[in-house]
C-alpha positions in Angstrom: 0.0 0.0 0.0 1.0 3.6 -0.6 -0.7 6.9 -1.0 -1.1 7.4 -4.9 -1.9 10.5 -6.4 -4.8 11.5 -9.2 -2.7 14.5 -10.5 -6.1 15.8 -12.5 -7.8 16.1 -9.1 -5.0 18.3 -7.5 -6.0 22.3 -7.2 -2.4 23.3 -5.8 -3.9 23.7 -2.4 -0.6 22.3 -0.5 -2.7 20.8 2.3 -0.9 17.6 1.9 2.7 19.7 2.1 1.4 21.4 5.4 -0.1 18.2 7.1 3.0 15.8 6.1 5.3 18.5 7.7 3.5 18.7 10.7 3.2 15.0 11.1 7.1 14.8 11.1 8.2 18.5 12.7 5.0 19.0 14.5 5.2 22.3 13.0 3.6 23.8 10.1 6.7 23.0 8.2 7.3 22.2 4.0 11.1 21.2 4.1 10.2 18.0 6.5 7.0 16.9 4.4 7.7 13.3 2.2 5.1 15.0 -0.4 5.9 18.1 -2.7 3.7 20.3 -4.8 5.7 21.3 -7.2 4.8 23.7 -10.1 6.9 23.9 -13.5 7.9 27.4 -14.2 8.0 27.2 -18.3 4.6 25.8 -18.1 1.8 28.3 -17.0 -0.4 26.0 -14.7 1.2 23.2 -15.1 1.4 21.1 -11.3 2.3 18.0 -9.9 2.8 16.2 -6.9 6.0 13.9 -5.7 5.4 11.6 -2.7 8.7 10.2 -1.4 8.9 6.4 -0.2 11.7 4.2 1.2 12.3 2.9 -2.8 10.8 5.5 -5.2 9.2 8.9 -6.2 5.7 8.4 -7.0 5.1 11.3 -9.2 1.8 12.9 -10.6 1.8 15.2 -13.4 -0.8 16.2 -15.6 0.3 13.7 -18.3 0.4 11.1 -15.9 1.3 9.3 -12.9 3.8 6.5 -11.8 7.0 5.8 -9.8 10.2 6.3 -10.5 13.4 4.6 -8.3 15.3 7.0 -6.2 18.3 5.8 -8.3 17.0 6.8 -11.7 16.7 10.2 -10.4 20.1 10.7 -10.7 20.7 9.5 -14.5 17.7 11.7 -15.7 15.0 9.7 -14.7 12.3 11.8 -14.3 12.0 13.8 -11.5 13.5 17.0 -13.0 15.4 19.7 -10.5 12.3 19.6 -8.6 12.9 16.1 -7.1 16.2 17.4 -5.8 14.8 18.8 -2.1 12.6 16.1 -1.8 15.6 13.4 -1.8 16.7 14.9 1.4 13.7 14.4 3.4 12.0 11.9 4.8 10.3 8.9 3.1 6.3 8.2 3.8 5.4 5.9 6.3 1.9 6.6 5.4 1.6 8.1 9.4 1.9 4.5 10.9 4.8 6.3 13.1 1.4 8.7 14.9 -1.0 5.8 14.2 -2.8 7.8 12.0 -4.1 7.0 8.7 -2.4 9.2 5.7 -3.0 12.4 7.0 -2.3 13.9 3.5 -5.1 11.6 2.3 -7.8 12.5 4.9 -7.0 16.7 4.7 -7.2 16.5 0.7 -10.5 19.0 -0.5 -10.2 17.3 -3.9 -9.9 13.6 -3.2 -6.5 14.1 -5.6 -4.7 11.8 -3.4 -5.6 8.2 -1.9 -4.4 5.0 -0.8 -3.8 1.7 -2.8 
């Protein structure tokens, strides 16, 4: 199981961001959270999502959604220059550590992210 993204769904709220940072920094913080809006700047409205895991990227993009291996990252593998601060953080544990459920899932407006 992971949390998946439906990259159509997601309005650029950053609820997720702020809810994954606070699970790990119990602070409204974006630098701890394992999920990342992020927003291409060549592209006008064009925004994705990246959830980090212990063995991949699970990226959703408006053309798409699917996982890429933390390894591939480095030879061009997908994640573009925005991947690069989520590499450093840490990887979902879907809030098992607070015996939540995915926090990121349940604060979601648009129902753009969900479990599977």
């Amino acid at each position: 199981m992971r949390v998946k993204i439906k990259p159509l769904e997601c309005t650029g709220c950053a609820l997720c961001e702020l809810v994954c940072g606070y699970h790990w920094d119990e602070a409204f913080s974006l630098i701890s959270s394992s999920i990342m809006l992020h927003r291409a700047e060549e592209k006008k409205n064009y925004m994705g999502l990246m959830v980090k895991t212990g063995e991949d990227l699970f990226l959703g993009r408006p053309e798409g959604a699917g996982a890429v291996k933390l390894g591939d990252l480095q030879k061009g593998g997908g994640g573009g220059a925005s991947a690069k601060p989520i590499l450093i953080r840490e990887a979902c544990d879907m809030c098992e550590s607070a015996g939540l459920e995915p926090q990121c899932v349940a604060v979601c407006p648009q129902g753009a992210l969900y479990v599977e």
